[in-house]
C-alpha positions as CSV (number, residue, x, y, z in Angstrom):
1,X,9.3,-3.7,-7.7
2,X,10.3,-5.7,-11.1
3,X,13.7,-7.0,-11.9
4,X,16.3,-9.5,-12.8
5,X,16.8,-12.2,-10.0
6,X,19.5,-14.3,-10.7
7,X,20.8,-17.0,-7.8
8,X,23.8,-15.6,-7.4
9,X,22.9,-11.7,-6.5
10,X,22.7,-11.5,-3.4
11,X,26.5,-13.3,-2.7
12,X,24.4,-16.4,-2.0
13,X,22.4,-19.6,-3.5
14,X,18.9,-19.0,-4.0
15,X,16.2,-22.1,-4.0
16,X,12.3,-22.1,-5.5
17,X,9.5,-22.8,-3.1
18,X,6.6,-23.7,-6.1
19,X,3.4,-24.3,-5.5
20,X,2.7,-27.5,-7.8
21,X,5.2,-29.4,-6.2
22,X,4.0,-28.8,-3.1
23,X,0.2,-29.4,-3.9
24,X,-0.9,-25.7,-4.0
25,X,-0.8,-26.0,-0.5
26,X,-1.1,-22.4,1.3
27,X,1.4,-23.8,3.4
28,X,3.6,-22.4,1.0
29,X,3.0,-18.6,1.6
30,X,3.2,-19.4,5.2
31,X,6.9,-19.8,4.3
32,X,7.2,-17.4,2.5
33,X,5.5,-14.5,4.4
34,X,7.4,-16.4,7.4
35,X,10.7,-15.8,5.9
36,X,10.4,-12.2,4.8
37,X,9.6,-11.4,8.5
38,X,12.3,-13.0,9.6
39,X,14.9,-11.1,7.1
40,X,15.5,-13.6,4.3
41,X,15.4,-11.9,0.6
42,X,11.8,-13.8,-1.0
43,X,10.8,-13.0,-4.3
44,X,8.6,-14.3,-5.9
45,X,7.9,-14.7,-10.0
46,X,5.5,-12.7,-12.0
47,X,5.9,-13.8,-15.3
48,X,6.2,-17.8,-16.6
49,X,9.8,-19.7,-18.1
50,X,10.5,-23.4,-17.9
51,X,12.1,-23.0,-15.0
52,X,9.2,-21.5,-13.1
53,X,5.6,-21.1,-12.5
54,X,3.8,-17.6,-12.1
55,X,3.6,-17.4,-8.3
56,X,6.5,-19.3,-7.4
57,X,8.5,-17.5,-4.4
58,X,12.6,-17.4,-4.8
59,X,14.5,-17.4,-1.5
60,X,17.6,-18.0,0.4
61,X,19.4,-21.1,0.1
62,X,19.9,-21.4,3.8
63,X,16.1,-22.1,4.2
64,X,16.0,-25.0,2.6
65,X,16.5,-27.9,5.4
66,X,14.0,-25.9,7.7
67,X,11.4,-26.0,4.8
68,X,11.8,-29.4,4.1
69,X,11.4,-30.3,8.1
70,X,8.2,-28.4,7.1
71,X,7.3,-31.1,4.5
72,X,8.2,-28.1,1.8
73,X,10.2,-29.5,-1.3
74,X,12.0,-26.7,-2.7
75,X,14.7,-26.7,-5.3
76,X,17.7,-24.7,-6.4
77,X,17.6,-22.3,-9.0
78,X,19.3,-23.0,-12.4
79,X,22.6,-21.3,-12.3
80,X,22.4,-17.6,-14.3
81,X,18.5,-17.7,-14.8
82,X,16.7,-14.4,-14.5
83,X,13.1,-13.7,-14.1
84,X,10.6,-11.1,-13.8
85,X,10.1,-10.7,-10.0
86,X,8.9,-8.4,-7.2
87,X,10.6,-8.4,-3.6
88,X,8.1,-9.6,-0.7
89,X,8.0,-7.4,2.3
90,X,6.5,-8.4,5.8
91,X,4.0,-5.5,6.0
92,X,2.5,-4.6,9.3
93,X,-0.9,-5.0,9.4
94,X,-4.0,-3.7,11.4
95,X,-7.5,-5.6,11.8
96,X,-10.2,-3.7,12.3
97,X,-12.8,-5.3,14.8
98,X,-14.6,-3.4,17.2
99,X,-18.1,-2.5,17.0
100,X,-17.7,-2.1,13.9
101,X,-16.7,-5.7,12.8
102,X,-17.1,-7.8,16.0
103,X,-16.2,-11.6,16.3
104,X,-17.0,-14.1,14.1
105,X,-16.9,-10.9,11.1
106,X,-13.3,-10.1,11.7
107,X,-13.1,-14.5,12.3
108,X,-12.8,-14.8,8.8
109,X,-10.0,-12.3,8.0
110,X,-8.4,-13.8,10.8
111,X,-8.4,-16.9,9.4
112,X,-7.2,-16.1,5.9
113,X,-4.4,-14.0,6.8
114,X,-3.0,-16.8,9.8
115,X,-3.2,-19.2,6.4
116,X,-1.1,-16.8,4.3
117,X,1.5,-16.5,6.9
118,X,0.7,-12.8,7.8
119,X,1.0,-11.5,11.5
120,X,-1.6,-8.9,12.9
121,X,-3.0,-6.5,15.1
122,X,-6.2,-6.6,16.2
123,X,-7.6,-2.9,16.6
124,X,-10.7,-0.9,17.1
125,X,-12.1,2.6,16.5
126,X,-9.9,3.8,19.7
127,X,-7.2,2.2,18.6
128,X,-6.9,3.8,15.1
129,X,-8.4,7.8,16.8
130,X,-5.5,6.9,19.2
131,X,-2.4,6.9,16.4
132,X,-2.4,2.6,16.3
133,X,-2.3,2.8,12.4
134,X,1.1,5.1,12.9
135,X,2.9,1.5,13.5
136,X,1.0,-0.6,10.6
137,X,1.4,-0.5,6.7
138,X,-1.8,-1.7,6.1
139,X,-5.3,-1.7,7.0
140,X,-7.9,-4.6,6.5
141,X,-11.4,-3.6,6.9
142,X,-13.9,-6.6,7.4
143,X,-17.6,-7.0,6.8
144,X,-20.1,-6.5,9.9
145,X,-20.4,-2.7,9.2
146,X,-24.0,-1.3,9.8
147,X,-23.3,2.3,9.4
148,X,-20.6,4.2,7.0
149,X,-18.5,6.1,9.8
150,X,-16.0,4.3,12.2
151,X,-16.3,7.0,14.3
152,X,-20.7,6.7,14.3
153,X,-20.3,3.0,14.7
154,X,-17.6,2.8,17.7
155,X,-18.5,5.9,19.1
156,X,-15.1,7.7,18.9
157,X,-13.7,11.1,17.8
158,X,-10.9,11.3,15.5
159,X,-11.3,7.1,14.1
160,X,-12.0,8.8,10.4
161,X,-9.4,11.4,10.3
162,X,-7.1,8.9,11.2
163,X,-8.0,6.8,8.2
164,X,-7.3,9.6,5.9
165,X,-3.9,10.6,7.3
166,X,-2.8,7.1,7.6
167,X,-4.0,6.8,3.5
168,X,-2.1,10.3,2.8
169,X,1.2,8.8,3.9
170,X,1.1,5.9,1.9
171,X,-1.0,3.1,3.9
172,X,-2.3,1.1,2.3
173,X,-6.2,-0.6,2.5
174,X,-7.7,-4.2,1.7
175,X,-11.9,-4.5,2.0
176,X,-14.5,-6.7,2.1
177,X,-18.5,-5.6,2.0
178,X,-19.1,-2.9,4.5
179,X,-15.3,-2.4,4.5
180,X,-16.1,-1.3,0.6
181,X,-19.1,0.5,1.2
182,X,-16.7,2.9,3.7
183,X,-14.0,3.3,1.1
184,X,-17.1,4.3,-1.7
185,X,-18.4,7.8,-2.6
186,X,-21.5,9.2,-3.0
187,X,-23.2,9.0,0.9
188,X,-22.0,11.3,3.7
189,X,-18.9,9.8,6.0
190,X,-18.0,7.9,3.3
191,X,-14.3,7.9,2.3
192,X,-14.5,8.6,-1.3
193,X,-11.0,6.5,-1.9
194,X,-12.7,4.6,-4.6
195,X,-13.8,7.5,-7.4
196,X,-17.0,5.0,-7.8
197,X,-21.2,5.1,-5.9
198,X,-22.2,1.7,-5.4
199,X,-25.4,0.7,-7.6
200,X,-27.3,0.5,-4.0
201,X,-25.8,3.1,-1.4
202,X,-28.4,3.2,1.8
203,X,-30.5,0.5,1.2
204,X,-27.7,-1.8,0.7
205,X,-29.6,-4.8,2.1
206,X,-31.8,-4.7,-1.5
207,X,-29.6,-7.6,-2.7
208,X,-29.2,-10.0,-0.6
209,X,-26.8,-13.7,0.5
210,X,-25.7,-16.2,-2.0
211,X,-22.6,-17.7,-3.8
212,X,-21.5,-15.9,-6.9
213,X,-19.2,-16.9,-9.6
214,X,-16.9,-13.8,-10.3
215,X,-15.0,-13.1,-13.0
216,X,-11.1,-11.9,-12.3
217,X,-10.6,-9.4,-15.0
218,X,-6.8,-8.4,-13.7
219,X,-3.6,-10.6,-14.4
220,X,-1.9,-9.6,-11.1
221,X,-4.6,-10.5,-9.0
222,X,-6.0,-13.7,-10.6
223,X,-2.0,-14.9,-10.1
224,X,-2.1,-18.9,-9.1
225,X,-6.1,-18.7,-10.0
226,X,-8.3,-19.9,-12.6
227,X,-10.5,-17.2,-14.7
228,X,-13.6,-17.5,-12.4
229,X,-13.7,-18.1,-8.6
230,X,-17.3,-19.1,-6.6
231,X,-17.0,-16.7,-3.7
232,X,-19.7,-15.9,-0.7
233,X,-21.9,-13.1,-1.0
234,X,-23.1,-10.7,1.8
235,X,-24.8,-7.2,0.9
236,X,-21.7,-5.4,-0.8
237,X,-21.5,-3.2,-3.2
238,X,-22.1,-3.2,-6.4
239,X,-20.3,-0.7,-8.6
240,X,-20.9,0.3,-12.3
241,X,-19.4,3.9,-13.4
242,X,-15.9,4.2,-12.4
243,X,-13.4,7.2,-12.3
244,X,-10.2,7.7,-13.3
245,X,-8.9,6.7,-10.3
246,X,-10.4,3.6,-10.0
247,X,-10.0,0.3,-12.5
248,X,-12.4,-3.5,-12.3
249,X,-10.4,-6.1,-11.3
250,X,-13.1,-8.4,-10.8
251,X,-17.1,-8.6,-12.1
252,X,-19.9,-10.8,-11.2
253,X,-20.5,-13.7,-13.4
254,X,-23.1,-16.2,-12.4
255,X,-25.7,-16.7,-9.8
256,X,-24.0,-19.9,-8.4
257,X,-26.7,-20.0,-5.4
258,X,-28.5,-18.7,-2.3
259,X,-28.0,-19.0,1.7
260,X,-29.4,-17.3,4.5
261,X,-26.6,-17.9,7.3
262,X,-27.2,-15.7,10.0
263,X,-28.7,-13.0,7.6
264,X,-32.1,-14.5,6.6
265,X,-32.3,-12.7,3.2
266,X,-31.5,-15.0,0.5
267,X,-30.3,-13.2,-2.9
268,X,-32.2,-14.0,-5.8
269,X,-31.8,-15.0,-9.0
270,X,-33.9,-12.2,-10.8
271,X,-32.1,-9.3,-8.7
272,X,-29.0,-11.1,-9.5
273,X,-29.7,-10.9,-13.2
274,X,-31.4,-7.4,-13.0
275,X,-29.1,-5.6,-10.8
276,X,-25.5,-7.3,-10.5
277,X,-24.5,-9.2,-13.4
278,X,-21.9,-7.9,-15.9
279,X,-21.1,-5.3,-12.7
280,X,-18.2,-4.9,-11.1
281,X,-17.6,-7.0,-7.6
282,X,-13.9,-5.8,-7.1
283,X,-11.8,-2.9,-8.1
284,X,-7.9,-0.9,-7.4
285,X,-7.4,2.4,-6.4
286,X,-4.6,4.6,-6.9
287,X,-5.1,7.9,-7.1
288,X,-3.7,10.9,-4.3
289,X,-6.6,9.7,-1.5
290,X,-4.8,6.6,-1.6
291,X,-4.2,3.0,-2.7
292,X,-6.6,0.1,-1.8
293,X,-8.2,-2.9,-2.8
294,X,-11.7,-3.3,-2.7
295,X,-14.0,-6.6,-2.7
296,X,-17.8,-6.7,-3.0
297,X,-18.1,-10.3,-2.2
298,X,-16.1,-11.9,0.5
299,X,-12.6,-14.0,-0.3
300,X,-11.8,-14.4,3.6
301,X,-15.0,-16.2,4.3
302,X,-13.9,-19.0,1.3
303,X,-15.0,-22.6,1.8
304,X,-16.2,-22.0,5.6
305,X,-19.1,-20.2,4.4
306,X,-19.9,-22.3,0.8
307,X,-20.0,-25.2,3.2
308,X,-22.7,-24.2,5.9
309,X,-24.4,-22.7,3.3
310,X,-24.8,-26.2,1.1
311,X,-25.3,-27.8,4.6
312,X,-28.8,-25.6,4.8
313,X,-29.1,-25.4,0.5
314,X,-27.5,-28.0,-0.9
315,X,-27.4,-31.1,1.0
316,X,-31.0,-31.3,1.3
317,X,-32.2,-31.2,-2.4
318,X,-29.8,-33.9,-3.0
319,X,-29.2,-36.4,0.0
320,X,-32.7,-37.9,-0.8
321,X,-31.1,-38.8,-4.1
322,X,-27.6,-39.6,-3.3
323,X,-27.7,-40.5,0.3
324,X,-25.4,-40.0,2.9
325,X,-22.5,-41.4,1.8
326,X,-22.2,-39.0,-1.5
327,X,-23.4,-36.0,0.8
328,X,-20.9,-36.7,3.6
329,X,-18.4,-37.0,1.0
330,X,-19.4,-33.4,-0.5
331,X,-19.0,-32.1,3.4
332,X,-15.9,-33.6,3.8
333,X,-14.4,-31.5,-0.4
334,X,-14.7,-28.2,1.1
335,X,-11.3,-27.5,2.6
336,X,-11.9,-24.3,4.6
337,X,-8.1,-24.0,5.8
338,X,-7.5,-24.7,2.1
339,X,-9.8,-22.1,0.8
340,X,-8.9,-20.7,-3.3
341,X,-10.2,-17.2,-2.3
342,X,-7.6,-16.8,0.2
343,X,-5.5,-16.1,-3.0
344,X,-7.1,-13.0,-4.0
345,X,-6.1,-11.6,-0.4
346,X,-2.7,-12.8,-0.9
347,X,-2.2,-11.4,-4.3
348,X,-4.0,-8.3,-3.3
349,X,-1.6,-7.7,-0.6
350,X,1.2,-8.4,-2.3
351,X,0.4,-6.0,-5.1
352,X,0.1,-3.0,-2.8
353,X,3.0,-3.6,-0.7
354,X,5.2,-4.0,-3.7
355,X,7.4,-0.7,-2.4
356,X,10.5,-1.4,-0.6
357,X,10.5,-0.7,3.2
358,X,12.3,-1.8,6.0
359,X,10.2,-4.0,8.4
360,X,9.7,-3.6,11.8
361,X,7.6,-5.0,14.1
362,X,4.8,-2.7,15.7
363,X,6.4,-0.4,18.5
364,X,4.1,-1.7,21.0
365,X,3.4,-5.6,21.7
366,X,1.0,-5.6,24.9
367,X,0.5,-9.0,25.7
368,X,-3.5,-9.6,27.3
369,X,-3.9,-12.7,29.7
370,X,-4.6,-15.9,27.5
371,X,-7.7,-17.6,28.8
372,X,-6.9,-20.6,26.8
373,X,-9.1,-22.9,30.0
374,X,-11.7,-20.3,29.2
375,X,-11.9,-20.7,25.7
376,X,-12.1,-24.2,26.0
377,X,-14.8,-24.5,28.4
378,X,-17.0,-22.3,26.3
379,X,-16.5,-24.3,23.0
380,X,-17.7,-27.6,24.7
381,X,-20.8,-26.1,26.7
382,X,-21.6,-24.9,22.9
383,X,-20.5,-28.4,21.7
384,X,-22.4,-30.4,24.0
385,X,-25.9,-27.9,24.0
386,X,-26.1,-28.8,20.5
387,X,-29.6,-29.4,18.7
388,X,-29.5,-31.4,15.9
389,X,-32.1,-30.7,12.4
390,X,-35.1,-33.1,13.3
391,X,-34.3,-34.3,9.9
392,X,-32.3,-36.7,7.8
393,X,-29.9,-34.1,8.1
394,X,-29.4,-34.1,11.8
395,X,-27.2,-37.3,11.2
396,X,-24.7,-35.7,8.6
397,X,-24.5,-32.9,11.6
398,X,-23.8,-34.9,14.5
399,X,-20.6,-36.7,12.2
400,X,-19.5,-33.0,11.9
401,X,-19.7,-31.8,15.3
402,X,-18.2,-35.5,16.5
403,X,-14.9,-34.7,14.3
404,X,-14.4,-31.3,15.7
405,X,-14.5,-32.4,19.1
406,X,-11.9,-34.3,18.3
407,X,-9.9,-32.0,16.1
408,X,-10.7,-29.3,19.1
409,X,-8.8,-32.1,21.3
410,X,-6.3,-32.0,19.7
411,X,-6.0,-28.4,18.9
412,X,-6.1,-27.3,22.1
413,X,-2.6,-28.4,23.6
414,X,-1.0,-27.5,20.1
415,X,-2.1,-24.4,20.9
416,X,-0.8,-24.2,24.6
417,X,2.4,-24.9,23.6
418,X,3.3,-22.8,21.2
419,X,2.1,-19.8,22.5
420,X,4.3,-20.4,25.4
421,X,7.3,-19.7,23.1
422,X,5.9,-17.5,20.6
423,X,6.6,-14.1,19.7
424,X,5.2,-11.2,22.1
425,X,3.0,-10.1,18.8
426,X,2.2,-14.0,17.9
427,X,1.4,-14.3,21.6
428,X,-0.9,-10.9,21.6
429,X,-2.9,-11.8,18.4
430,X,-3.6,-15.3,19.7
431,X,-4.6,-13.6,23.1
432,X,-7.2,-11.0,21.2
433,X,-8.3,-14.0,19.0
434,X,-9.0,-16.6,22.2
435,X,-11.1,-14.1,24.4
436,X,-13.2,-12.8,21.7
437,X,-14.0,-16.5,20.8
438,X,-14.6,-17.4,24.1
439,X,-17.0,-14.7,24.5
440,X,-18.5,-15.1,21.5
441,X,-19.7,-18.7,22.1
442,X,-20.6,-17.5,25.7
443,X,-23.2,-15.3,24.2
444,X,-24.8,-16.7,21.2
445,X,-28.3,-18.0,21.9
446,X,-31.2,-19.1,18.9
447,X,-28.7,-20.1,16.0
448,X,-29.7,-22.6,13.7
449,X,-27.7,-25.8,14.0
450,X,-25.2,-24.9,10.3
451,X,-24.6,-21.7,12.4
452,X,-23.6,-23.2,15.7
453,X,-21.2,-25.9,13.5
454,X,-19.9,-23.0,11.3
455,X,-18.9,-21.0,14.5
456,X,-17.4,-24.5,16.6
457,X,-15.6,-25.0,13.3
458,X,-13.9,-21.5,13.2
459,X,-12.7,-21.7,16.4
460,X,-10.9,-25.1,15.7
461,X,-9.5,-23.3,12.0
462,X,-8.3,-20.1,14.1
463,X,-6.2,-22.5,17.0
464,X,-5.0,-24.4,13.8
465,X,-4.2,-22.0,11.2
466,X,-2.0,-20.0,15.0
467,X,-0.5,-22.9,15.8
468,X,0.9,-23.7,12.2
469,X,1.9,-20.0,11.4
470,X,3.7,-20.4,15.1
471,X,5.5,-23.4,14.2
472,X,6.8,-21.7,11.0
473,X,7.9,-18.4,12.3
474,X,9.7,-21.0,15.1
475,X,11.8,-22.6,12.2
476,X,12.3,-19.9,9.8
């Protein structure tokens, strides 16, 4: 929805929450997601002035002591200013996990979406054949997938149908990797949203893992980015032809680098070159099956994964040169809680729920036992197992894993706490998210030591990013 904001049109001062001023932090679309649930008008600006920056979020007056016992500056708006803008709605959304996307793969969409401000359900395919999606606005569906059916992979009846009716009623549908390759044509089970047959279809595993720099051909969602972005790469699917249906948002650009984090099958430079450069690594659709957003590449695994993946890549080739203090230094830049990508999720949900609709929280908030004791017990058995490389590098990982024991510490009673007095669905996310980590750490056996410190290191960013999103739903 575009229009003409002014401060004074809704019988009320309005105040700008801006990003520069508050360091591009992503603590500001906490806020802002945070106050749209809670009722507030937010808007936030699509076009530049002098007065404000693309991306900036407009909002009630009233907010601004609680955002500045945040540590959010925010300002009032010049009197009779108007601006381009487009209303933000709190949309109900469902994560799909499951078989089909088991912990850590749903992890990272987990993370991003906790660091936009966005609440969730966790679901799987007897959730969605069951009528769960009737309650949700949108659908995210994560990497992990090793078939193109939910219904194959979670061994339900009714899990695709359910898809399509909740698309034909205006859901809507954010993906990542196997998430794309379901939303594709041109294999059996497939969805067909997206009018477009990935380059590789079956044999999707002919490309391979890496970093890739990715051009963002589309204003909307490139909004608060630069041009380019580097962004993890997994398998997904490359697309060339499109239909009419279907428009490139975003292309592959460079072959930034390779990794081989729990998928030992490094992409190469050559199949880069030969088979995905100049192709398309993101795209819209809008036509009648319905509207979606579509990623080859993987935004919600941002800095997480680009920093394991140096750790093993990286970090080797260079600490001979540089030593540890320059390496330990590089560790310490990637800001996975802070990660750039996250944007293109933020923007991409924002452009699809631009339609006007009431909120209201999912019919249903069943609340699962919380083993928070559990969770912790598991995470420092993994901790304290811990095998260091038999290398120079084993030293840089023993500093990492001493700093998340002590950010876990810490975490841990945050945590507590504020899922005492959280909201029934802040309360049944966290619960989902704490047993499936806990099991999860209780079961992995033969990882390599930038696996085992990438997993610790998610489970610290989850309790984090929960308790933060907790603390601002508390005060907005």
């Amino acid at each position: 929805m575009d229009g003409s904001l002014e401060p004074h049109c809704f019988g009320r001062m309005m105040i700008r929450l801006p990003w520069f001023d508050n360091g591009d932090r992503l603590d500001v679309a906490i806020a802002a997601n945070a106050a749209a649930r809670a009722g507030h008008p937010v808007y936030r600006a699509l076009i530049e002035t002098p007065h404000y920056e693309r991306g900036d979020y407009i909002m009630d007056a009233a907010l601004e002591h609680p955002l500045g016992t945040l540590g959010l500056a925010a300002h009032h708006c010049e009197a009779k200013l108007a601006t381009d803008c487009q209303r933000i709605m709190a949309p109900r959304i469902a994560l799909l996990a499951g078989a089909c996307s088991t912990y850590p793969y749903y992890g990272y969409y987990a993370l991003a979406l906790l660091r936009l401000g966005y609440v969730f359900t966790i679901v799987d395919g007897k959730d969605i054949a069951s009528g769960v999606l009737d309650a949700h606005d949108l659908l995210i569906l994560p990497g992990g997938f090793s078939n193109w059916t939910l219904d194959l992979k979670e061994n339900t009846k009714g899990a695709d149908d359910a898809v399509r009716r909740f698309l034909l009623r205006g859901g809507k549908l954010v993906g990542s990797c196997g998430g794309a390759y379901y939303c594709s044509s041109g294999r059996p089970g497939w969805l067909g949203l997206a009018d477009a047959r990935p380059y590789n279809t079956q044999e999707y595993l002919r490309t391979g893992v890496g970093v890739l720099t990715c051009s963002i051909v589309d204003e909307r969602l490139g909004l608060g980015l630069p041009p380019a972005l580097e962004i993890a790469y997994f398998h997904g699917p490359v697309w060339d032809e499109l239909g009419y249906t279907t428009q490139a948002i975003m292309e592959f650009r460079d072959y930034y680098g390779h990794g081989s984090l729990f998928i030992n099958n490094p992409l190469s430079r050559d199949i880069f070159e030969r088979d995905m450069q100049g192709r398309i690594a993101a795209l819209r659709t809008t036509g009648r099956r319905g509207h979606s957003i579509l990623f080859s590449p993987h935004p919600e695994m941002g800095d997480l994964l680009r920093k394991y993946m140096a750790l093993e890549t990286y970090i080797p080739r260079y600490q001979t040169i540089r030593g540890d203090l320059v390496m330990r230094e590089t560790l310490a830049t990637f800001r996975p809680e802070e990660s750039r990508s996250f944007l293109l999720i933020l923007n991409a949900i924002e452009e699809l729920m631009s339609d006007p609709s009431p909120f209201m929280r999912p019919s249903e908030t069943k609340v699962i036992s919380c083993d928070i004791a559990g969770l912790a017990t598991h995470w420092q058995a993994r901790a304290a197992s811990f095998v260091p490389s038999p290398n120079d590098i084993g030293r840089l990982e023993i500093e990492l894993l001493e700093t998340f024991k002590t950010r876990f510490a810490i975490a841990m009673p945050h945590f507590e706490n504020h899922w005492k007095t959280a909201q029934p669905d802040l309360q049944m996310m966290a619960s989902r998210l704490v047993n499936d980590m806990s099991q999860s750490l209780a079961r992995r056996v033969g990882q390599r030591p930038a696996e085992i410190l990438l997993e610790l290191e998610l489970a610290c960013l989850l309790m984090e990013g929960w308790s933060r999103l907790a603390e601002v739903d508390t005060f907005l």
